[in-house]
VOFI-607011 format. One record per residue (C-alpha): residue number from 1; x, y, z. Coordinates in pm, 1 decimal. Each point is the difference from the previous one (the first is absolute). Layout:
N
[pt NUM,[X,Y,Z]],
...
This chain:
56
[pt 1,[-6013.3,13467.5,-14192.7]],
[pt 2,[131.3,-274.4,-197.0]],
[pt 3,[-213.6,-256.2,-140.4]],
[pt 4,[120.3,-356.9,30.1]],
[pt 5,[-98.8,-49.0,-321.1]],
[pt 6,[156.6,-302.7,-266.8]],
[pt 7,[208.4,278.5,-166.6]],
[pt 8,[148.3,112.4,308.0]],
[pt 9,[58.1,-376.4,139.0]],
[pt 10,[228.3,-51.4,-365.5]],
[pt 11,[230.6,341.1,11.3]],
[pt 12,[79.3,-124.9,354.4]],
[pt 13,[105.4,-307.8,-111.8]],
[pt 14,[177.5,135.2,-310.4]],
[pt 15,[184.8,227.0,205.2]],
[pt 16,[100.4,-273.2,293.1]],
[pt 17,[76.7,-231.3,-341.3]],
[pt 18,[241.2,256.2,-147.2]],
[pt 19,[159.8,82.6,365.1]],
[pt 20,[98.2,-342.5,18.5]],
[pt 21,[146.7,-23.9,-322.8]],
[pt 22,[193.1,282.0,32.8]],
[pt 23,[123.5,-93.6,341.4]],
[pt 24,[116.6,-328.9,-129.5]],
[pt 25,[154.5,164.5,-292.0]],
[pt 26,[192.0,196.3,210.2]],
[pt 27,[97.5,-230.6,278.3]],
[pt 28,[140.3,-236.4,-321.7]],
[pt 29,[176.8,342.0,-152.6]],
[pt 30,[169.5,57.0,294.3]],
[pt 31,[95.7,-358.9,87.4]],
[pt 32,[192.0,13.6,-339.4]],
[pt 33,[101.3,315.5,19.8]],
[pt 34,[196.5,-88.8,319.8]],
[pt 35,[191.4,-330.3,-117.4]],
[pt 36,[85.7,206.2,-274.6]],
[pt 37,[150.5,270.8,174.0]],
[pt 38,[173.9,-259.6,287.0]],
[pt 39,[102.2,-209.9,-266.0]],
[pt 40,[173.1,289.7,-165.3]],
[pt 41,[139.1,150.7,263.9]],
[pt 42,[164.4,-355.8,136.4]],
[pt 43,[191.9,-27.9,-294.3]],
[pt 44,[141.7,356.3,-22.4]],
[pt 45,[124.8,-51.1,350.0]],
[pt 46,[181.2,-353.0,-124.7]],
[pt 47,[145.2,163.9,-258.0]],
[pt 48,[129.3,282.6,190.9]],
[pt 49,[137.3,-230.1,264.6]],
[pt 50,[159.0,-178.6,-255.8]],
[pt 51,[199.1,300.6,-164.9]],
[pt 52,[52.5,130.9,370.0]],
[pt 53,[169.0,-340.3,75.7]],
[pt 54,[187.7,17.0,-362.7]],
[pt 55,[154.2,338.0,112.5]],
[pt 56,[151.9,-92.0,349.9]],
């Protein structure tokens, strides 16, 4: 059985601490990660519209 003791009570909230962070760390991550990636891929379409138009 495990004791409810003041050790126990401050890995749980270490652990629920570092969840947190790391959640937030990755919800920011990927919140970059995706303007990034829509960003880029917005203006390679432009640009091949653009030489698409050039050519007809």
């Amino acid at each position: 059985m495990i004791k409810n003791s003041l050790k126990h009570k401050f890995v749980i909230v270490v652990c629920i601490i570092c969840f947190i962070c790391l959640s937030i760390v990755s919800a920011v991550s990927f919140s970059i990660s995706y303007k990034a990636m829509l960003s880029e891929s917005t203006q390679k379409m432009v640009e091949t519209a653009g030489k698409n138009a050039e050519k007809n």
